[in-house]
C-alpha positions, -999 to 999 in steps of 0.1 A, spaced: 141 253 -58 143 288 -76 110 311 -75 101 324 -110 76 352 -122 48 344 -147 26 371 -162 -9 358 -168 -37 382 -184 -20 408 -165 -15 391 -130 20 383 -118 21 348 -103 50 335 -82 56 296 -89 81 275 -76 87 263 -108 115 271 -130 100 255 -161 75 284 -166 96 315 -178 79 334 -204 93 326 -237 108 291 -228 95 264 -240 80 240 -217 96 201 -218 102 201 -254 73 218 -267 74 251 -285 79 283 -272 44 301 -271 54 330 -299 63 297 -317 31 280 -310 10 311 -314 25 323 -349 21 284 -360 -14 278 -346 -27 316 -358 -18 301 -395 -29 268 -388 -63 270 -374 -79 296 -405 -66 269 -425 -86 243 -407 -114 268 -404 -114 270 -443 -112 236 -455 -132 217 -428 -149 237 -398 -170 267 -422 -181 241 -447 -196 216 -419 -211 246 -401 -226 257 -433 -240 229 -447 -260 226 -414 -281 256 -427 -318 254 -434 -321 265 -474 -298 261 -503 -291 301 -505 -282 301 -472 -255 272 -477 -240 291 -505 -242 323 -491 -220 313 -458 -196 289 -477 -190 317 -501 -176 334 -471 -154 306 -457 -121 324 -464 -92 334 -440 -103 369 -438 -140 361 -439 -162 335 -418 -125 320 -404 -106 353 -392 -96 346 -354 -116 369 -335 -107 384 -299 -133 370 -274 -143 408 -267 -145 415 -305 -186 416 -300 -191 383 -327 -207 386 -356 -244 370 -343 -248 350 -377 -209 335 -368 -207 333 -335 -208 295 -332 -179 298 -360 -158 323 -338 -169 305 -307 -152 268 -322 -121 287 -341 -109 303 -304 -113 267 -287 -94 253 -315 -68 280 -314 -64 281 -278 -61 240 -278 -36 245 -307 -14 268 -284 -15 242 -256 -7 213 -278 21 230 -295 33 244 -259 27 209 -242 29 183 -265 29 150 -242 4 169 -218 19 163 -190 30 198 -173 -1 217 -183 -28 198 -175 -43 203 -210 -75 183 -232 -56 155 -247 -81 155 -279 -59 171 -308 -70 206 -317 -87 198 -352 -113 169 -338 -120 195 -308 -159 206 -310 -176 229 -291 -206 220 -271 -217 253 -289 -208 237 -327 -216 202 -318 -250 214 -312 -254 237 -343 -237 208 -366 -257 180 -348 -224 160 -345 
């Protein structure tokens, strides 16, 4: 069996496995430009029209409510934030959720059957944080 290189947040691993070569796609799934570029699109667009407004009609008063579903845009309360971006406090549940989901996006795209990554079987939009579950009492 052949050796390959992987680059992982700046860490070269050496695997035995020829099926992880940057760029490649893994068993059928897309290759993880692909899958980012999709899931980068995708996930705002979830954000927007189902993960902002359930977060936001959690809030206490009715100006509240407004207020934060006013700001449920692409650009706004939904705009995919680096982890090390220092979060908004007011949105940080938001941002918390939208990473999991894009992250899980990536994986699904990347991995569709699961079965060479190891990855949450639960499709990216039903995916909750313990962080959102707990600030949406879901």
């Amino acid at each position: 069996m052949k050796a390959s290189l992987f680059l992982l947040f700046g860490v070269v691993l050496l695997t035995g496995r020829q099926d992880v070569v940057e760029g490649q796609a893994i068993s059928g799934g897309m290759t993880i430009g692909d899958a980012t570029e999709f899931c980068e699109r995708a996930v705002p667009a979830h954000c927007v029209s189902t993960t902002c407004p359930l977060f936001c009609n959690t809030l206490r008063s009715r100006r509240q409510r407004t207020l934060c579903n006013s700001g449920c845009t692409p650009s706004g309360r939904c705009l995919l934030r680096p982890v090390a971006a220092g979060d908004d406090p007011t949105n940080r549940i938001l941002d918390a959720q939208n990473r999991d989901q894009l992250f899980a996006c990536i994986a699904e795209k990347r991995d569709p059957a699961g079965s060479t990554t190891g990855r949450r079987m639960t499709t990216w939009e039903k995916l909750r944080s313990p962080s959102f579950k707990k600030a949406t009492r879901i």
